[in-house]
C-alpha positions as CSV (number, residue, x, y, z in Angstrom):
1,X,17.1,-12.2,24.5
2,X,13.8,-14.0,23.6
3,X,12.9,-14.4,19.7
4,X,10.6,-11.5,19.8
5,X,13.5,-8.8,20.9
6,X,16.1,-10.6,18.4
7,X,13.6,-10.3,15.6
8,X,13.0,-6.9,16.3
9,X,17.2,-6.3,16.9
10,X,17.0,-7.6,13.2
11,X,14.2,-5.1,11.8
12,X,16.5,-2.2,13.1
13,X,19.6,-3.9,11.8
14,X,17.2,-4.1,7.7
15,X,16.2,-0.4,8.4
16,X,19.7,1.2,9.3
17,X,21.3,-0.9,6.3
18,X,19.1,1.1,4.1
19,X,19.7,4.7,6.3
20,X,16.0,4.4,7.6
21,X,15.5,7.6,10.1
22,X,13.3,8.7,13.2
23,X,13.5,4.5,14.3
24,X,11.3,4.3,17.2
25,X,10.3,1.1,18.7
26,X,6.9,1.6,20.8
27,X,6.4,-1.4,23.6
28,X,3.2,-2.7,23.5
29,X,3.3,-5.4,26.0
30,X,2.6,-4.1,29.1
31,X,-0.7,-2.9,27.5
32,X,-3.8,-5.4,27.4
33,X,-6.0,-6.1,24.2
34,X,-3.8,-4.8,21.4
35,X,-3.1,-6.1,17.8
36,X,1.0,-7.5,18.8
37,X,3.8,-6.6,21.3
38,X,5.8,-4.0,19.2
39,X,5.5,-1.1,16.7
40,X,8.6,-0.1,14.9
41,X,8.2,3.4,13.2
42,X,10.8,4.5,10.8
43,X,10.7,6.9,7.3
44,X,12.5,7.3,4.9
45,X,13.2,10.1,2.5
46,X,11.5,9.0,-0.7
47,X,9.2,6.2,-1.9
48,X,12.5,4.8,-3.4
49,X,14.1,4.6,0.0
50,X,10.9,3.5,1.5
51,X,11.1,0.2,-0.6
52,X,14.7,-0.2,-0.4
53,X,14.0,-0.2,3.8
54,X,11.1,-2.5,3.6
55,X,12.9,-5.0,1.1
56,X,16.0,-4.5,3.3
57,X,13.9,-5.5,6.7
58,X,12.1,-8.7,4.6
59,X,16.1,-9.6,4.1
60,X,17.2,-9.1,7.3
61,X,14.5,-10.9,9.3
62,X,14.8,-13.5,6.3
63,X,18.7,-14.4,6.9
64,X,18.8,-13.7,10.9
65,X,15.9,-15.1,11.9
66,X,14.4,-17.2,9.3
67,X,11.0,-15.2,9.3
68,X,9.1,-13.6,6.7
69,X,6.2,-11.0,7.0
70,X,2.6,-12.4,7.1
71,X,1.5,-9.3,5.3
72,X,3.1,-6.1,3.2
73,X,0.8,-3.3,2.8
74,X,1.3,0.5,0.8
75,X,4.1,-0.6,-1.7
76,X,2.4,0.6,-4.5
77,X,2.2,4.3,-3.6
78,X,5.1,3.7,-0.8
79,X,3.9,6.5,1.5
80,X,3.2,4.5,4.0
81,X,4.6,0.9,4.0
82,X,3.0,-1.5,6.8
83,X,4.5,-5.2,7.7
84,X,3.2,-7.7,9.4
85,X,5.8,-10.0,11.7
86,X,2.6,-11.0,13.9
87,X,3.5,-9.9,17.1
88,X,5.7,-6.8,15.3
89,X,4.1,-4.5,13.2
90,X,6.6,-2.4,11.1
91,X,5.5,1.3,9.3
92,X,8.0,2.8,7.5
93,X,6.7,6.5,6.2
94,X,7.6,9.0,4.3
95,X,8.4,12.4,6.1
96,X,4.8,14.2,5.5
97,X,2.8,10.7,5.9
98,X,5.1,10.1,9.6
99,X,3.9,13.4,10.4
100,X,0.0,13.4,9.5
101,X,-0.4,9.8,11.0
102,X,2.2,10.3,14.6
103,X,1.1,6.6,15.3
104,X,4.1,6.7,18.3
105,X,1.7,9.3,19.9
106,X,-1.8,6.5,19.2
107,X,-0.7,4.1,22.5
108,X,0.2,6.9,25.0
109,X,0.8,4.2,27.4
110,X,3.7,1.9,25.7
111,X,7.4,2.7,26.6
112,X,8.5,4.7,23.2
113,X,12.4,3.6,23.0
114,X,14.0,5.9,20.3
115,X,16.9,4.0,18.0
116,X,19.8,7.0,17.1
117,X,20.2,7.6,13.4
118,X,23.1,6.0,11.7
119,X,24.9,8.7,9.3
């Protein structure tokens, strides 16, 4: 496993500690010219649980992996919380926000891999 798929093994690992739902990680890197390699999508229920998963992920990358984001984006309102790993870009959404934006549905031509919620 290259550093790329064990960072992103520890984004999933920061969102399920924190119940995040929907995970979906889109593939981005058999596509040319994009912004990084990976989108992982996730929501959660309430702007509360929205900042728990994004602290949670900032944690988990932090310990595992010794990386922090470049960037966090939309904690204020926490509708829509965006982070920056470089080559991973993270969105975690609330329910109404995932549903408006469908950003799985923007790169029709990445390999959409969907994580299975952890109850």
């Amino acid at each position: 496993m290259n550093e790329t798929q064990q960072l992103v093994k520890a984004i999933i690992e920061g969102i399920q500690e924190k119940k995040g739902k929907q995970i979906v990680v889109a593939d981005l890197t058999g596509i040319g010219d994009t912004i990084c390699q990976y989108f992982i999508i996730c929501q959660g229920n309430s702007p509360s649980q929205v900042e728990a998963i994004a602290d949670s992920i900032t944690e988990s990358t932090r310990k595992k992996e010794h990386v922090k984001p470049t960037a966090i984006d939309g904690l204020r309102n926490a509708e829509w919380v965006a982070m920056d790993y470089s080559n991973i870009i993270v969105h975690v959404f609330l329910p109404a926000a995932h549903d408006f934006y469908d950003i799985e549905h923007l790169w029709e031509d990445a390999k959409l891999t969907s994580i299975p919620d952890i109850d």
